[in-house]
ROMARLUM-912597 format. One line per 5 residues: number of its first residue (from 1); their letters; for each residue y negated, x negated, z negated of N, C-alpha, C, O. Coordinates in nm, 3 decimals. Each point is the difference from the previous one (the first is absolute). Last residue first. Layout:
N
NUM) a) Y X Z Y X Z Y X Z Y X Z | ...
REM end
This chain:
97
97) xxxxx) -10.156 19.756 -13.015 0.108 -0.051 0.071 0.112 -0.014 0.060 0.030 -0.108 0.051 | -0.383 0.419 -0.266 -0.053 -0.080 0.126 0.051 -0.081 0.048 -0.033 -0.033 0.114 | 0.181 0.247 -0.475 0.021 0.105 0.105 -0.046 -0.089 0.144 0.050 -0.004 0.113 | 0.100 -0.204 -0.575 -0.124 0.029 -0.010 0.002 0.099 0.196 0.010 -0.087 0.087 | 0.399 -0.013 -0.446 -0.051 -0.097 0.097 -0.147 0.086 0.042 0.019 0.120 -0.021
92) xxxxx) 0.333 0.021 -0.361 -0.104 -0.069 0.030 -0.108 -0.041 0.049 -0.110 -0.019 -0.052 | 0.539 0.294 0.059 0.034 -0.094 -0.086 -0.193 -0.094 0.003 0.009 -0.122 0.010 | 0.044 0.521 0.226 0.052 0.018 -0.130 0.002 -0.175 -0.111 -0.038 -0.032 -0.113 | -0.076 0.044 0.568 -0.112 0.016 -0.050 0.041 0.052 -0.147 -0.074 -0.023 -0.095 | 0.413 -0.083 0.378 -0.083 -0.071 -0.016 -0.116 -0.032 -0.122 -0.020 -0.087 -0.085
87) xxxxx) 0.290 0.431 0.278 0.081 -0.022 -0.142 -0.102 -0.168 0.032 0.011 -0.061 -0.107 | -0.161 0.344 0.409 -0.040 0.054 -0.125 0.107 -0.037 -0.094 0.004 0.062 -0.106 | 0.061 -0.243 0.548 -0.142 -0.008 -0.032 -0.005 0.041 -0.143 -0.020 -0.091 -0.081 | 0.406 0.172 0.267 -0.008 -0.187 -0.044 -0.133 -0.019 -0.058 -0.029 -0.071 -0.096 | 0.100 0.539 0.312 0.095 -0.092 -0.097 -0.068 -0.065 -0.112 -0.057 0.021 -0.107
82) xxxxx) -0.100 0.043 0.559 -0.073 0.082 -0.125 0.026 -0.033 -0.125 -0.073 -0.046 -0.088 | 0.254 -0.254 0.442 -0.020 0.071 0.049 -0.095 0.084 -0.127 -0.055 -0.082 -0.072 | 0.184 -0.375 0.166 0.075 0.047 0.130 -0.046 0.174 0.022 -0.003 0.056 0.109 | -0.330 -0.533 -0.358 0.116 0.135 -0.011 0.059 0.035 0.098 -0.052 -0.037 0.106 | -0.220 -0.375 -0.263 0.026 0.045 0.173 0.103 0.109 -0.063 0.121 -0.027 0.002
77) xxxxx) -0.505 -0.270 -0.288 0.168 0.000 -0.023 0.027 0.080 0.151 -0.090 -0.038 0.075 | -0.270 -0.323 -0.344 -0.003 0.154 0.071 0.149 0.022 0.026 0.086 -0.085 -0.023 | -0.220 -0.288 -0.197 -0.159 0.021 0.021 0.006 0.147 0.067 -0.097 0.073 0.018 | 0.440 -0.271 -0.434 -0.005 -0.019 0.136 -0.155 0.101 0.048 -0.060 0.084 -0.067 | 0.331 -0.081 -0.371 -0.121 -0.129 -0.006 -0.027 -0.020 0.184 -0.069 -0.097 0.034
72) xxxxx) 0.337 0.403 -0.413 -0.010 0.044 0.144 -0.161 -0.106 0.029 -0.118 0.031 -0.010 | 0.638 0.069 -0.319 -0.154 -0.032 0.007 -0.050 -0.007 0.117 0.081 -0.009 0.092 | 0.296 0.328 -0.313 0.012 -0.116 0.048 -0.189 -0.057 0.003 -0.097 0.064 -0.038 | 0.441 0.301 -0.137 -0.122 -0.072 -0.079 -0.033 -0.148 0.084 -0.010 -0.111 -0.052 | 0.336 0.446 0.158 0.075 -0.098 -0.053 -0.143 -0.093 -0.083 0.005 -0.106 -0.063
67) xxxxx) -0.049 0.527 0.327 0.133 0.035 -0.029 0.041 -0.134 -0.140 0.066 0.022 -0.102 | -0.452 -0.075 0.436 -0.017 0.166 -0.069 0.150 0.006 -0.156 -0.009 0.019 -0.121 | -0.005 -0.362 0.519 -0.128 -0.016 -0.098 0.009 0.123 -0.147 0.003 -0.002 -0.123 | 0.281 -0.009 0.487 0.048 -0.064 -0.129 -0.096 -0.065 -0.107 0.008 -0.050 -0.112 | -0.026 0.337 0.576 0.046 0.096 -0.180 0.017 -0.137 -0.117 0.008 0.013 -0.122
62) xxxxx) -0.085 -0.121 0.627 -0.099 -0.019 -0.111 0.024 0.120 -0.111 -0.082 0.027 -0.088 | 0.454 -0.059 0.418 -0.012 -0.137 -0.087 -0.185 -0.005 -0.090 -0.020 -0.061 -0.105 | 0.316 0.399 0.368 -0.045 0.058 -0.137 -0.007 -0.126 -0.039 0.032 -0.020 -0.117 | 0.149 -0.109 0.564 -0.028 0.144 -0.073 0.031 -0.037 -0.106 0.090 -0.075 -0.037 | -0.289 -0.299 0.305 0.117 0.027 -0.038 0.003 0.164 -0.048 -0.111 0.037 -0.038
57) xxxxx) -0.224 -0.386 0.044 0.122 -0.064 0.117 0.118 0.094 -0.016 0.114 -0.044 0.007 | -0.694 -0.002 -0.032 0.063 0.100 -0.072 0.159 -0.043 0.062 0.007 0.009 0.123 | -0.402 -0.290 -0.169 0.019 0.112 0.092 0.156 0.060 -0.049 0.092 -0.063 -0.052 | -0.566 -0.228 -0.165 0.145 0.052 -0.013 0.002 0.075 0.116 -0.097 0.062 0.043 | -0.273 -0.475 -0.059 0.015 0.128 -0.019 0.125 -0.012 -0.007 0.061 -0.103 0.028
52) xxxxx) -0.488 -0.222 -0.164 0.164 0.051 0.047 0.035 0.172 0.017 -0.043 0.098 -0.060 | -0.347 -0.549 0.153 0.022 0.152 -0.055 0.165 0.007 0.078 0.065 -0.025 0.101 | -0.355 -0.475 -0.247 0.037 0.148 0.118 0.018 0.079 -0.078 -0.017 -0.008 -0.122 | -0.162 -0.383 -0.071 -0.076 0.075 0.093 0.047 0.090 0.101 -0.060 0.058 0.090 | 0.263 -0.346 -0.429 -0.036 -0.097 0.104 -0.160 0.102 0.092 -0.087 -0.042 0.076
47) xxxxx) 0.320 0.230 -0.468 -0.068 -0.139 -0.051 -0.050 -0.044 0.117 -0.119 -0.035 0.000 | 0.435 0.354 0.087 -0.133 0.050 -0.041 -0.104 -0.075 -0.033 -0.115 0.025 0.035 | 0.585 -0.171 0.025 -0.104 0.027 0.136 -0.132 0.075 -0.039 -0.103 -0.022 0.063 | 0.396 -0.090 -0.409 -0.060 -0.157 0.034 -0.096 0.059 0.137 -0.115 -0.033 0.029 | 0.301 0.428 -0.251 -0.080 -0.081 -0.067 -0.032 -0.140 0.040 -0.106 -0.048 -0.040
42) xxxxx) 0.484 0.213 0.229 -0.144 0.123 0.011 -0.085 -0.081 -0.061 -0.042 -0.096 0.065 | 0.426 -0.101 -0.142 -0.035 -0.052 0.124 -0.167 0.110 0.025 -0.114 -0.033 0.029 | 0.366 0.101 -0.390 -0.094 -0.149 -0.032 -0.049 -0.016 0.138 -0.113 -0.044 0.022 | 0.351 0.494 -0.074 -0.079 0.000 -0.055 -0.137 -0.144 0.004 -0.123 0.005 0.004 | 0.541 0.226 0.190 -0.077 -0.122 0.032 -0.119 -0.016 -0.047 -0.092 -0.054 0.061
37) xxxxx) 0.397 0.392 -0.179 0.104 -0.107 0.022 -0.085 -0.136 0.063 0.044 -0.115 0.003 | -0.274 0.516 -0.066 0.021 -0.046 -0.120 0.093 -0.107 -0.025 0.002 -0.072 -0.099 | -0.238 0.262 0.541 -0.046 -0.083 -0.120 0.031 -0.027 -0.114 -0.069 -0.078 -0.066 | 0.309 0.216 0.571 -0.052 0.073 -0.085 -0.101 -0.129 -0.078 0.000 -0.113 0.049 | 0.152 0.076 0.328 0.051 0.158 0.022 -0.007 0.080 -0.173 0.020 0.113 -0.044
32) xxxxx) -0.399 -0.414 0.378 0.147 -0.043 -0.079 0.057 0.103 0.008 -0.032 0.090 0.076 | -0.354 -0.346 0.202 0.013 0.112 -0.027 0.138 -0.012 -0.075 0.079 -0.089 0.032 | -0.536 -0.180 0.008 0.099 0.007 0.000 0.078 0.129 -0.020 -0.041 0.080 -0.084 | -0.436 -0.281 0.328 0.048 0.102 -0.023 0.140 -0.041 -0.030 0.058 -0.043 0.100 | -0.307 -0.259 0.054 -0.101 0.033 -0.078 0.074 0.122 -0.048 -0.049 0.023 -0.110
27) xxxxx) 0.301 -0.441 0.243 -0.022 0.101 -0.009 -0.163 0.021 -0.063 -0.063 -0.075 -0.074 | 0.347 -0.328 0.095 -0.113 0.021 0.077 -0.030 0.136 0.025 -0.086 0.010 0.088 | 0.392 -0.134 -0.388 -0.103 -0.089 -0.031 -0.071 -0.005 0.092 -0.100 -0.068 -0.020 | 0.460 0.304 0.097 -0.065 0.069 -0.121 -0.109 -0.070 -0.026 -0.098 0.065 -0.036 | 0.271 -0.115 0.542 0.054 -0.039 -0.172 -0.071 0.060 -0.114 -0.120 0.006 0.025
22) xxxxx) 0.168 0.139 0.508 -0.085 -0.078 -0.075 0.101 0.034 -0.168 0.066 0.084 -0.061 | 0.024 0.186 0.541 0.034 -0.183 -0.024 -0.111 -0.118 -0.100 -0.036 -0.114 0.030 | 0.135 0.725 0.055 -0.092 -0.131 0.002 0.079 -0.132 -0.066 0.045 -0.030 -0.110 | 0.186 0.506 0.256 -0.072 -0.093 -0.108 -0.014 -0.121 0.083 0.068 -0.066 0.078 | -0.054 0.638 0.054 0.054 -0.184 0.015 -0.060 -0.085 -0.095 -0.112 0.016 -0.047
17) xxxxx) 0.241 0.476 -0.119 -0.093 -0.052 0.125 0.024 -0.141 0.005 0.055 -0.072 -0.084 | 0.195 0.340 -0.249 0.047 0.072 0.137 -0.158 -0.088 0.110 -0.005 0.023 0.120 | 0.304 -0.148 -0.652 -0.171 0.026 0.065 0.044 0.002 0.165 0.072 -0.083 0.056 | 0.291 0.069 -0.355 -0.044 0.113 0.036 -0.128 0.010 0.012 -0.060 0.107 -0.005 | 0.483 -0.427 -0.101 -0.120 0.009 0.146 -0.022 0.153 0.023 0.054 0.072 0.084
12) xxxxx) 0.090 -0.283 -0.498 0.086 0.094 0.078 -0.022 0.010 0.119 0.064 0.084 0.062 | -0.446 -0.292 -0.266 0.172 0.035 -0.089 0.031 0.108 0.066 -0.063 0.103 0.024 | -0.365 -0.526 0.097 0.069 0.151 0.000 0.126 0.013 -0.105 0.051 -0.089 -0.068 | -0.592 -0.171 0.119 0.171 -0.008 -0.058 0.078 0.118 -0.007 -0.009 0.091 -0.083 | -0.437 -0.248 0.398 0.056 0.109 -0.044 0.160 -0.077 -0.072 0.095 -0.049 0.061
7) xxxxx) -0.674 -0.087 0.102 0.174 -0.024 -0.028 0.058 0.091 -0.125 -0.035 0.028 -0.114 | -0.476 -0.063 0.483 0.093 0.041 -0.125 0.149 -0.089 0.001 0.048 -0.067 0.092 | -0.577 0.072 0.142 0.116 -0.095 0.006 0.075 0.093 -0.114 -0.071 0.018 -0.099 | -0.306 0.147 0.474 0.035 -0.059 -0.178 0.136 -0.011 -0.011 0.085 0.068 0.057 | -0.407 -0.138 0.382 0.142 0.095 -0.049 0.004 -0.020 -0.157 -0.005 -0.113 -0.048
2) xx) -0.421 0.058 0.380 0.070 -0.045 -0.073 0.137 0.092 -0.029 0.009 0.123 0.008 | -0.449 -0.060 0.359 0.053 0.049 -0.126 0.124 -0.083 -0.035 0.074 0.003 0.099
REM end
């Protein structure tokens, strides 16, 4: 079995599991802390064939989808808790992600 390769751009260093020593450009999995501030970079990795995901870096940081009209172009998002989940799904984001 294979490892799938991800790369993680942290903030604040609040992704809590070890990160993988691969570059975004060899990622199959990028993970961010959000998509609207990286919006071009999301979009070039999506182009390339990965999937991005949001992990959540911070308290009440996915309210800002909800709260600020934000856009939500990422392949799945990592909630911290119910919360985060249903001001999510308020603002949008499709439940399965």
């Amino acid at each position: 079995m294979s490892e799938i390769k991800y790369s993680v751009i942290d903030h604040h260093s609040m992704w809590g599991w070890p990160k993988q020593n691969t570059t975004p450009e060899e990622a199959e999995i990028v993970f961010v802390w959000n998509d609207f501030e990286k919006e071009d970079d999301v979009k070039k990795w999506q182009g390339q064939g990965k999937k991005v995901v949001v992990f959540e870096h911070g308290w009440n940081s996915f309210f800002d989808y909800e709260l600020n009209n934000k856009p939500h172009i990422a392949d799945g998002y990592m909630a911290l808790g119910v919360n985060s989940k249903r001001s999510l799904i308020r603002a949008g984001v499709d439940e399965k992600k």
